[in-house]
Each structure stands twice: as C-alpha cells, then as structure tokens.
PyMOL Python script that loads the backbone (N, CA, C, O; Angstrom):
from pymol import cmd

cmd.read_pdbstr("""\
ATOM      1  N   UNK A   1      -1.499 -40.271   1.993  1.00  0.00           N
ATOM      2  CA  UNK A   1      -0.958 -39.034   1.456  1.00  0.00           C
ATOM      3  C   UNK A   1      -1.673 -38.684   0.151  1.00  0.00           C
ATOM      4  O   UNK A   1      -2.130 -39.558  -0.585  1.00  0.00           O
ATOM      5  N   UNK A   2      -1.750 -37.453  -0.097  1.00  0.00           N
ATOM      6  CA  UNK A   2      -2.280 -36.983  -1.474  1.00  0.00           C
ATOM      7  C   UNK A   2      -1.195 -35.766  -1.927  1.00  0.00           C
ATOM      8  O   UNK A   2      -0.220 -35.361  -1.295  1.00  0.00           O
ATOM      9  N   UNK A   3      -1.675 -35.350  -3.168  1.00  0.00           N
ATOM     10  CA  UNK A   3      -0.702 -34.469  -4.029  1.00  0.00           C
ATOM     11  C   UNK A   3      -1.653 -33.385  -3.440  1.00  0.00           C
ATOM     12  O   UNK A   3      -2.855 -33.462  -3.185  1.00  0.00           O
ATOM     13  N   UNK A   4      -0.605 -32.151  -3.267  1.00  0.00           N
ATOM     14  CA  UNK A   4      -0.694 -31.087  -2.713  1.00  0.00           C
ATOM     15  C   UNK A   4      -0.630 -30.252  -3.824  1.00  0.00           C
ATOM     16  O   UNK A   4       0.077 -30.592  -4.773  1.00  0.00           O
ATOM     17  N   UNK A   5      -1.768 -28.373  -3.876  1.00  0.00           N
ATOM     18  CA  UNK A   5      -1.553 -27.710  -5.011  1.00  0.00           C
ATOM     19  C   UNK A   5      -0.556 -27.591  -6.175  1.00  0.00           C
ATOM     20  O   UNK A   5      -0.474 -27.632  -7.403  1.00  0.00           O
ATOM     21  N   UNK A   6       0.458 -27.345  -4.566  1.00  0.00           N
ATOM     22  CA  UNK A   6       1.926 -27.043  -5.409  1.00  0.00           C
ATOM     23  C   UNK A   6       2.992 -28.650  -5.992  1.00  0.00           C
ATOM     24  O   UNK A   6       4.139 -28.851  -6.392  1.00  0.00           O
ATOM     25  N   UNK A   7       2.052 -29.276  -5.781  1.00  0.00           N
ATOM     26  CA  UNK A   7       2.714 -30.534  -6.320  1.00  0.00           C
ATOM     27  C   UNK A   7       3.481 -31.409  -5.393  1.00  0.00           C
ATOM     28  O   UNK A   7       4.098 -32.395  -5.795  1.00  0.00           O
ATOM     29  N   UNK A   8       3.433 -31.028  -4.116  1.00  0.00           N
ATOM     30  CA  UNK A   8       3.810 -31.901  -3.060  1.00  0.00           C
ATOM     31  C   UNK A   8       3.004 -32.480  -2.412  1.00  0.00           C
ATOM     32  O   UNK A   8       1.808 -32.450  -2.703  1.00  0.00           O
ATOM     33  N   UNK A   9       3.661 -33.383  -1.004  1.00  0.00           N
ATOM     34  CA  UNK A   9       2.613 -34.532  -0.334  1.00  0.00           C
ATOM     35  C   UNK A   9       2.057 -33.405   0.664  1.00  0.00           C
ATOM     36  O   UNK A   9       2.560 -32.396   1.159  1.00  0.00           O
ATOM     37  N   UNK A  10       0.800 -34.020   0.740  1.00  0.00           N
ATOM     38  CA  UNK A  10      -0.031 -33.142   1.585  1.00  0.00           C
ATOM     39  C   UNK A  10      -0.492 -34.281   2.521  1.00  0.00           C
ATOM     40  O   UNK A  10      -0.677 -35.293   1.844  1.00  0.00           O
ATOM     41  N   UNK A  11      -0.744 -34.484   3.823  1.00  0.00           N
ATOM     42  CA  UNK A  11      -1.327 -35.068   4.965  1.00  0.00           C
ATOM     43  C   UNK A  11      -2.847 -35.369   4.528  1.00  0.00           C
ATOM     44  O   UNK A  11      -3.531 -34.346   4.467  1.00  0.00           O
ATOM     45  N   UNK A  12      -3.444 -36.443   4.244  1.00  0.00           N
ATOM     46  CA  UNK A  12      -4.876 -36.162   4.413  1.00  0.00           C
ATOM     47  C   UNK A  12      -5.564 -35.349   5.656  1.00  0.00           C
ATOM     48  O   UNK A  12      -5.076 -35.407   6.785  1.00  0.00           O
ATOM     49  N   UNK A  13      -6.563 -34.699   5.401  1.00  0.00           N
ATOM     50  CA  UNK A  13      -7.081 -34.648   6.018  1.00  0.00           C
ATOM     51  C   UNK A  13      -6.523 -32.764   6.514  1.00  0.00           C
ATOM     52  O   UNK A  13      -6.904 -32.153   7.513  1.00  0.00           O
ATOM     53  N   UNK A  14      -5.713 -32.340   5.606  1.00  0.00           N
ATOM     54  CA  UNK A  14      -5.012 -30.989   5.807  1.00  0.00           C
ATOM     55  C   UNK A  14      -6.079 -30.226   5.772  1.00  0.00           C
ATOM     56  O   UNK A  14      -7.094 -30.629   5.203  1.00  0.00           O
ATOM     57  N   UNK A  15      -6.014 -28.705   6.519  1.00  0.00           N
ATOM     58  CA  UNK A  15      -6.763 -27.930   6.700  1.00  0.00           C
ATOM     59  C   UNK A  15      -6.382 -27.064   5.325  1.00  0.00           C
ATOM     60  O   UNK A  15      -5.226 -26.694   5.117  1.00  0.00           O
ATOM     61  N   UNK A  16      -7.725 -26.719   4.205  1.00  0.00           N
ATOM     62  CA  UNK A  16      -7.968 -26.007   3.471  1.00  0.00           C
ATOM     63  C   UNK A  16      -7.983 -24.670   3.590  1.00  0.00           C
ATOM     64  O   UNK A  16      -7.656 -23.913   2.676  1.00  0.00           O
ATOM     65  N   UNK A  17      -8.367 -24.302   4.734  1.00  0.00           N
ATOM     66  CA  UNK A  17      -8.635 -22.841   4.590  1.00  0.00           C
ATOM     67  C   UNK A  17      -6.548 -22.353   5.574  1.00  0.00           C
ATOM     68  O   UNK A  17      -6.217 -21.289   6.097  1.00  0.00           O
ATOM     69  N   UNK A  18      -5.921 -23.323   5.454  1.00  0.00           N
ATOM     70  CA  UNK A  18      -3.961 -23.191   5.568  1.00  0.00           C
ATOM     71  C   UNK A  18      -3.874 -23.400   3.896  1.00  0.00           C
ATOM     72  O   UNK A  18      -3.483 -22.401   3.292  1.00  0.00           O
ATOM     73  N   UNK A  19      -4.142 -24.393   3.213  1.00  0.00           N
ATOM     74  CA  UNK A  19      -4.132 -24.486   2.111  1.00  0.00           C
ATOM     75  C   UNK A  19      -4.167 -23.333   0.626  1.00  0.00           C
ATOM     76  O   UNK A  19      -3.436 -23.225  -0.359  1.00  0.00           O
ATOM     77  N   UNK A  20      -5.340 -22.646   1.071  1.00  0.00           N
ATOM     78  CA  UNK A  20      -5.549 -21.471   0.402  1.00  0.00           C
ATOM     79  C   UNK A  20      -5.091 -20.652   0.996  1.00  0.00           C
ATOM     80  O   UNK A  20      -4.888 -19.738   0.197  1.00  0.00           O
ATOM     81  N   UNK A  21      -4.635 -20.245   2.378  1.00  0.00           N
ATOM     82  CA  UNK A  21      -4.021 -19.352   2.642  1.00  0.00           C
ATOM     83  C   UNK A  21      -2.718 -19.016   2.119  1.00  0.00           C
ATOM     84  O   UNK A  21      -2.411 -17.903   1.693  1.00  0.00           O
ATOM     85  N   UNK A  22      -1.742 -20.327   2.185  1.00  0.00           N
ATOM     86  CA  UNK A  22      -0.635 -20.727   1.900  1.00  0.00           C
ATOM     87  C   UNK A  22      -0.176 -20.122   0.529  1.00  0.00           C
ATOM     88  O   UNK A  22       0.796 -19.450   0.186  1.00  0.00           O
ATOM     89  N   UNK A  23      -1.996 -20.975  -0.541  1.00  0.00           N
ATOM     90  CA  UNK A  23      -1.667 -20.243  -2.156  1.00  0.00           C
ATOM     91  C   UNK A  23      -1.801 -18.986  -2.236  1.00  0.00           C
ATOM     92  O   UNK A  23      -1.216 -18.439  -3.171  1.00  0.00           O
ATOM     93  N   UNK A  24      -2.503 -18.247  -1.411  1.00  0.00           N
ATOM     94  CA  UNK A  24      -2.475 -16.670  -1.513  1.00  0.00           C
ATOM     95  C   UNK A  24      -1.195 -15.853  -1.567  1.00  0.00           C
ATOM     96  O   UNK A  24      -0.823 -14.943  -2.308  1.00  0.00           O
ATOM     97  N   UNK A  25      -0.500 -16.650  -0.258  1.00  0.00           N
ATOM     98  CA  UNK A  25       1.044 -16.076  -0.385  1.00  0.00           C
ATOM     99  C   UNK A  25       1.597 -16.196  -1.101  1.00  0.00           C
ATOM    100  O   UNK A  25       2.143 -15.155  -1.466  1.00  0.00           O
ATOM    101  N   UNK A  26       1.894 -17.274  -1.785  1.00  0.00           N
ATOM    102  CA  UNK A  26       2.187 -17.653  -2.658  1.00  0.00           C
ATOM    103  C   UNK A  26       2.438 -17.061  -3.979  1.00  0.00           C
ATOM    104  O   UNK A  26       3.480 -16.920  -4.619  1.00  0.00           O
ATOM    105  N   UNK A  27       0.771 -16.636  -4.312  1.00  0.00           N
ATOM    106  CA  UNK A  27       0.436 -15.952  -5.392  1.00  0.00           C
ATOM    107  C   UNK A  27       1.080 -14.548  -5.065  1.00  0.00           C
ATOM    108  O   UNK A  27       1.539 -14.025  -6.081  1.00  0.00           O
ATOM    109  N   UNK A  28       1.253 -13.705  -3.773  1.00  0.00           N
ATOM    110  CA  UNK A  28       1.360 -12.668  -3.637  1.00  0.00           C
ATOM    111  C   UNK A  28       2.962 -12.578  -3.848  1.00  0.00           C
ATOM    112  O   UNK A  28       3.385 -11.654  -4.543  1.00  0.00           O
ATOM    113  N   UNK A  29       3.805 -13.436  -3.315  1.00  0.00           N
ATOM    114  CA  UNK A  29       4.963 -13.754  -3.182  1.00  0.00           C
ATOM    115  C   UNK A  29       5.481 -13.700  -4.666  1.00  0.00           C
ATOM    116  O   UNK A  29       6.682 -13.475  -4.813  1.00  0.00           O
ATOM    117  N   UNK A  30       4.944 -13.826  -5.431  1.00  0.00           N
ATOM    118  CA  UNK A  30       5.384 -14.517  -7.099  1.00  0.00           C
ATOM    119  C   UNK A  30       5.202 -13.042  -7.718  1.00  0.00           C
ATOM    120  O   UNK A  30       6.124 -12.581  -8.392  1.00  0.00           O
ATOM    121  N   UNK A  31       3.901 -12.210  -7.478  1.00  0.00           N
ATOM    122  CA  UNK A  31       3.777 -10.627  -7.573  1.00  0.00           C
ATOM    123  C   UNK A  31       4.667 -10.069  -7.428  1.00  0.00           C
ATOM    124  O   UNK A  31       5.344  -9.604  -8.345  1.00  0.00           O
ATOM    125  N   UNK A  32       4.904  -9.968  -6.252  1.00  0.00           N
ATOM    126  CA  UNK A  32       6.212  -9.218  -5.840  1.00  0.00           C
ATOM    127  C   UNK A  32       7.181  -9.883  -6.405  1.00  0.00           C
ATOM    128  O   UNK A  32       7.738  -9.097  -7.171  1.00  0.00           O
ATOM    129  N   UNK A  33       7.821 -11.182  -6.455  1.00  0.00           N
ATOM    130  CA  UNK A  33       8.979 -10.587  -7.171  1.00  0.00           C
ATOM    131  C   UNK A  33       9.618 -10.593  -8.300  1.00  0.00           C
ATOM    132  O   UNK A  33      10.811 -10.673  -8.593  1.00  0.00           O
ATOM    133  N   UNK A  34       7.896 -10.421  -9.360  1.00  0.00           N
ATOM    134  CA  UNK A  34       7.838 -10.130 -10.563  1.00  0.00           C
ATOM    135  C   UNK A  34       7.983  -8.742 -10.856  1.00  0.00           C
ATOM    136  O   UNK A  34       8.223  -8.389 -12.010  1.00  0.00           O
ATOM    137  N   UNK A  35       7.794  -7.457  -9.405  1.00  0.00           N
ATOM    138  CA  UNK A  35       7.551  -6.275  -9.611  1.00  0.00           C
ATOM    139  C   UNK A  35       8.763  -5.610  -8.691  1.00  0.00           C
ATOM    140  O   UNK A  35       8.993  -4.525  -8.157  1.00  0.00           O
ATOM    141  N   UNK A  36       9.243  -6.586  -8.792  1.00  0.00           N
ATOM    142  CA  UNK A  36      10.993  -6.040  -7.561  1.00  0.00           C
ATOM    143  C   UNK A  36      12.122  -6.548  -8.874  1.00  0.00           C
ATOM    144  O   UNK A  36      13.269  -6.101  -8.842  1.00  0.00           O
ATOM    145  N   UNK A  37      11.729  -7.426  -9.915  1.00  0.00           N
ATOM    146  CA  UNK A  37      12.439  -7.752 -11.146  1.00  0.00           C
ATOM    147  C   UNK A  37      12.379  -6.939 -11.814  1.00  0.00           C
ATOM    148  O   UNK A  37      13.439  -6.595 -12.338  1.00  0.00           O
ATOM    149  N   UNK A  38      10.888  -6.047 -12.228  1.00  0.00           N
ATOM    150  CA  UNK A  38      11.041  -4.775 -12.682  1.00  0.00           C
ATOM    151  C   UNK A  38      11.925  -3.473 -12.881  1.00  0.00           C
ATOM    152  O   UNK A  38      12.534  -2.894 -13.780  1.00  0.00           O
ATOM    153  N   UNK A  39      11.600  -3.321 -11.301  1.00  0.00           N
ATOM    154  CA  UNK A  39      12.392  -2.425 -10.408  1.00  0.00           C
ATOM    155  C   UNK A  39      13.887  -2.674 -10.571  1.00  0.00           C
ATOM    156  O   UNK A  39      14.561  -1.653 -10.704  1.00  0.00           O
ATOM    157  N   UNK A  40      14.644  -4.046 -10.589  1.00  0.00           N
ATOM    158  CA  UNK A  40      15.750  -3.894 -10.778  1.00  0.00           C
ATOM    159  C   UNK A  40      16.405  -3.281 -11.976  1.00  0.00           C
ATOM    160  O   UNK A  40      17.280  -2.425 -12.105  1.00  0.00           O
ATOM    161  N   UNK A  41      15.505  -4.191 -13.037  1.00  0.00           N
ATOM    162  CA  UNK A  41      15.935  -3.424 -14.438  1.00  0.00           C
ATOM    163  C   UNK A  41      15.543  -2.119 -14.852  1.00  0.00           C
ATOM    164  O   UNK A  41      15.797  -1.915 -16.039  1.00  0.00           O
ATOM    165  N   UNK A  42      14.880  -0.954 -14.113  1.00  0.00           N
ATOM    166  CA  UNK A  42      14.359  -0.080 -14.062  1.00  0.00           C
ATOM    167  C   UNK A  42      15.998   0.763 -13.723  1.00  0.00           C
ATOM    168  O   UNK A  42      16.740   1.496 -14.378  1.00  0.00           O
ATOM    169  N   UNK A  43      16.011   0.313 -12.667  1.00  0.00           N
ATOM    170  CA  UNK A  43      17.354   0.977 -11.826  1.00  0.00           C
ATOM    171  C   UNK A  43      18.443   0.842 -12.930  1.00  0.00           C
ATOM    172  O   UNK A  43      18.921   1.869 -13.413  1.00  0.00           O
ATOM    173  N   UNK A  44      18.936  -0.643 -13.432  1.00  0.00           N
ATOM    174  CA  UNK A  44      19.875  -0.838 -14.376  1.00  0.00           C
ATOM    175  C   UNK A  44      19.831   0.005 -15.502  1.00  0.00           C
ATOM    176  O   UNK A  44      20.843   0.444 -16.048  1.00  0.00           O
ATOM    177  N   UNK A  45      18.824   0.208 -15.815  1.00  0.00           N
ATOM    178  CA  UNK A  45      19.063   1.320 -17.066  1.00  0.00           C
ATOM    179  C   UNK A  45      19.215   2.808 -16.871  1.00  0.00           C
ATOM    180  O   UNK A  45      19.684   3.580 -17.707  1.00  0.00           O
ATOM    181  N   UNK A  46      18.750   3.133 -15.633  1.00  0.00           N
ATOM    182  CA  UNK A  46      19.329   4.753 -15.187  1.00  0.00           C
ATOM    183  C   UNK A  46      20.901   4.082 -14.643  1.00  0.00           C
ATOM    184  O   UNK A  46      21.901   4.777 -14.469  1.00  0.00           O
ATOM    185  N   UNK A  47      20.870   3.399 -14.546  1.00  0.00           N
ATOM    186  CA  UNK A  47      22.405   3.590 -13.994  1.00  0.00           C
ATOM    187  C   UNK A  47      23.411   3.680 -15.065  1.00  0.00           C
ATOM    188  O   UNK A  47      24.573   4.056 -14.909  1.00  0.00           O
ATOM    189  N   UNK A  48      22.691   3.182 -16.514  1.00  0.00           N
ATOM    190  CA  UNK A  48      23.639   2.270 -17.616  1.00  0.00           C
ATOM    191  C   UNK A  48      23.593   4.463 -17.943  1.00  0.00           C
ATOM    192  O   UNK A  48      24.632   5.043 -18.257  1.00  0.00           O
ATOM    193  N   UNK A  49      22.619   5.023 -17.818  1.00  0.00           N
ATOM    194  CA  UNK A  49      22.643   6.458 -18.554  1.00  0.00           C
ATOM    195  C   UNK A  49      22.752   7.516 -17.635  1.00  0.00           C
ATOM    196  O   UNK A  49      22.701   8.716 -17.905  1.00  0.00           O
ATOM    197  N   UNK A  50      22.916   6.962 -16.458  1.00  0.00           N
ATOM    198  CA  UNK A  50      23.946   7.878 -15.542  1.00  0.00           C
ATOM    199  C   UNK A  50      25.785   7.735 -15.695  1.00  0.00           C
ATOM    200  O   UNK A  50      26.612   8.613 -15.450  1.00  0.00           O
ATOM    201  N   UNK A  51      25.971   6.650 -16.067  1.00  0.00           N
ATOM    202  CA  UNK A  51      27.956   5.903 -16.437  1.00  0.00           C
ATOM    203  C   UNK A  51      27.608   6.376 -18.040  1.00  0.00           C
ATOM    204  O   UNK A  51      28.636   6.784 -18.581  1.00  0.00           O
ATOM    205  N   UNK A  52      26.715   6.411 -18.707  1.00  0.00           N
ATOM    206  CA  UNK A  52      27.023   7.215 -20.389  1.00  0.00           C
ATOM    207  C   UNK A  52      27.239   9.018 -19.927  1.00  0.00           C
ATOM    208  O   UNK A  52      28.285   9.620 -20.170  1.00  0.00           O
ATOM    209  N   UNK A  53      25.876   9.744 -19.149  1.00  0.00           N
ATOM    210  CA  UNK A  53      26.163  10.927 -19.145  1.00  0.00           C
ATOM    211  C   UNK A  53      27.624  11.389 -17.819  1.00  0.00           C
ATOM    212  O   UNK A  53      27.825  12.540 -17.434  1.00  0.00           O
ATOM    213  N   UNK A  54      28.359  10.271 -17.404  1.00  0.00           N
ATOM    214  CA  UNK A  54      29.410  10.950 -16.810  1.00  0.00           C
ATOM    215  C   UNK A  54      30.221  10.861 -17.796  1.00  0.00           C
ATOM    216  O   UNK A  54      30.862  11.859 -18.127  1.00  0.00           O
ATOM    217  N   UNK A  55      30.378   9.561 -18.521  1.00  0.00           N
ATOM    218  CA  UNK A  55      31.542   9.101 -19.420  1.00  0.00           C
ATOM    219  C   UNK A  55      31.518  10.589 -20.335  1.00  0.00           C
ATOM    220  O   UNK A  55      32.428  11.359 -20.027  1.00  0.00           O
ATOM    221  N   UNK A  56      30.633  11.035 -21.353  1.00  0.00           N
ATOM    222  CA  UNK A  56      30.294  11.972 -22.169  1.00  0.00           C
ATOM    223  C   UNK A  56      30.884  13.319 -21.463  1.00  0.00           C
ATOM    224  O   UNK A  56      31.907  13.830 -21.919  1.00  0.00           O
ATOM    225  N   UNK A  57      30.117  13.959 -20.177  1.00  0.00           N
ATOM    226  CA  UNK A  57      30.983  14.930 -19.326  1.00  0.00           C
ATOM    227  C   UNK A  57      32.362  14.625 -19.045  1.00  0.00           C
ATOM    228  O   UNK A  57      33.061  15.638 -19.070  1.00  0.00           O
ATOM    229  N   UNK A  58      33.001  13.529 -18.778  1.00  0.00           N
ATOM    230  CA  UNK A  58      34.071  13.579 -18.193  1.00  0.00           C
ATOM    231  C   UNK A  58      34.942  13.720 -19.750  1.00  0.00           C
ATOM    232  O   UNK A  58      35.990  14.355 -19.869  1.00  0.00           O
ATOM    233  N   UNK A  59      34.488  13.236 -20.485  1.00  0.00           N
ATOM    234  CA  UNK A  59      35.491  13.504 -21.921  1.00  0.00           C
ATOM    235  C   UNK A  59      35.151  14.831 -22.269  1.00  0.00           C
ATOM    236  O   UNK A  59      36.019  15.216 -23.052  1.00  0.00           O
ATOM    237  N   UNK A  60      34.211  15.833 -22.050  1.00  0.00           N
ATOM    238  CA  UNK A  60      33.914  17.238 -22.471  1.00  0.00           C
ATOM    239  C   UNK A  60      35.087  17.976 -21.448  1.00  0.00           C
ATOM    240  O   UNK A  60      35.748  18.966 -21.762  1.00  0.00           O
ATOM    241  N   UNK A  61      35.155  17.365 -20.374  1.00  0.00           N
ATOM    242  CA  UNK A  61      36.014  17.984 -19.356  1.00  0.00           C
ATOM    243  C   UNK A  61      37.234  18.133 -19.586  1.00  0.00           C
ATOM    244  O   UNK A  61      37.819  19.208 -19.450  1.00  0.00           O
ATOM    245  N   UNK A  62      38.017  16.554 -20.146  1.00  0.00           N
ATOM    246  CA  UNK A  62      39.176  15.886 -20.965  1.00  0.00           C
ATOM    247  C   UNK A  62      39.691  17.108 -21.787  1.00  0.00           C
ATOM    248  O   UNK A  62      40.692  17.820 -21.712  1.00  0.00           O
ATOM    249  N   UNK A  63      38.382  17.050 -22.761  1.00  0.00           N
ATOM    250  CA  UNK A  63      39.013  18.198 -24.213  1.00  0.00           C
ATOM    251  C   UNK A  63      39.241  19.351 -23.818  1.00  0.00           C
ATOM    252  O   UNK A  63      40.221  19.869 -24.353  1.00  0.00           O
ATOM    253  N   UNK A  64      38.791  19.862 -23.195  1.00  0.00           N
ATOM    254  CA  UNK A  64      38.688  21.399 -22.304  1.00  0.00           C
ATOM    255  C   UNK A  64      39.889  21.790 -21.932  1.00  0.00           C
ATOM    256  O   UNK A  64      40.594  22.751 -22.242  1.00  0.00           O
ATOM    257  N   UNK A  65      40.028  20.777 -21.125  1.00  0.00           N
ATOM    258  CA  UNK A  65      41.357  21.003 -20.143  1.00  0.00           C
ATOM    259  C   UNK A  65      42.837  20.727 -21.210  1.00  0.00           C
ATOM    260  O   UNK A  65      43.812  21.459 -21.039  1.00  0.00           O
ATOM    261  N   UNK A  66      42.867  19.799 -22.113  1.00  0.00           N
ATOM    262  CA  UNK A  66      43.587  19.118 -23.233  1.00  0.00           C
ATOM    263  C   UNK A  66      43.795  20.375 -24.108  1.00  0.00           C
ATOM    264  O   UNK A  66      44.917  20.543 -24.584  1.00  0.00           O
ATOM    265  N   UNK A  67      42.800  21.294 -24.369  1.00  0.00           N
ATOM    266  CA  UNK A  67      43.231  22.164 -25.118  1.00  0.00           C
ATOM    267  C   UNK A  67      43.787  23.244 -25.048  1.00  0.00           C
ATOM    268  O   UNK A  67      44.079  23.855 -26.076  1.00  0.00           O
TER     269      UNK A  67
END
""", "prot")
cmd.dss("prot")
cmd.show_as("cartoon", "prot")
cmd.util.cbc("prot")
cmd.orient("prot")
C-alpha cells in the first residue's frame, strides 16, 4: 500500500491517469462549492433587505391606517 494524494491508502500499482482524474473532480467539486457558498450568502442578504423593506412598508401602512 502507499499514501494516496488525498492522504489515503492507494493500491500499488493504481492507475494515474483515475488518479488525476479523480483530483480534477475534486478540484472542480471544491469550486463549486466555494461558488454555491457565495450564492447562498448572496441570496441571504437580499432576503435580510427584502424582510427590512417589508418591515419599513408594513409600518408606513401601520401609521396610515392608525391615523
């Protein structure tokens, strides 16, 4: 047995060109969901200033009607 890229046992004698394939995904896999982590907090903050601009309307609505 030998140590494998990712730090596990690898079979001697493993096929390299599965090897690098494997790290490609890998690498691509880690992309994405560094850029879907984005995206979430992207969303979280229109949402945080979509619940401020209702809160703000719905109290303009409040006083309106209140007065």
């Amino acid at each position: 047995m030998t140590i494998a890229p990712d730090g596990g046992l690898a079979a001697e004698g493993a096929d390299d060109a599965e090897t690098r394939k494997l790290m490609r995904e890998n690498d691509y896999l880690k992309l994405r969901c560094a850029q879907l982590q984005d995206d979430v907090t992207d969303l979280s903050s229109q949402l945080t200033r979509a619940r401020q601009d209702l809160e703000r309307l719905h109290g303009r609505a409040g006083a309106a009607g209140g007065a």
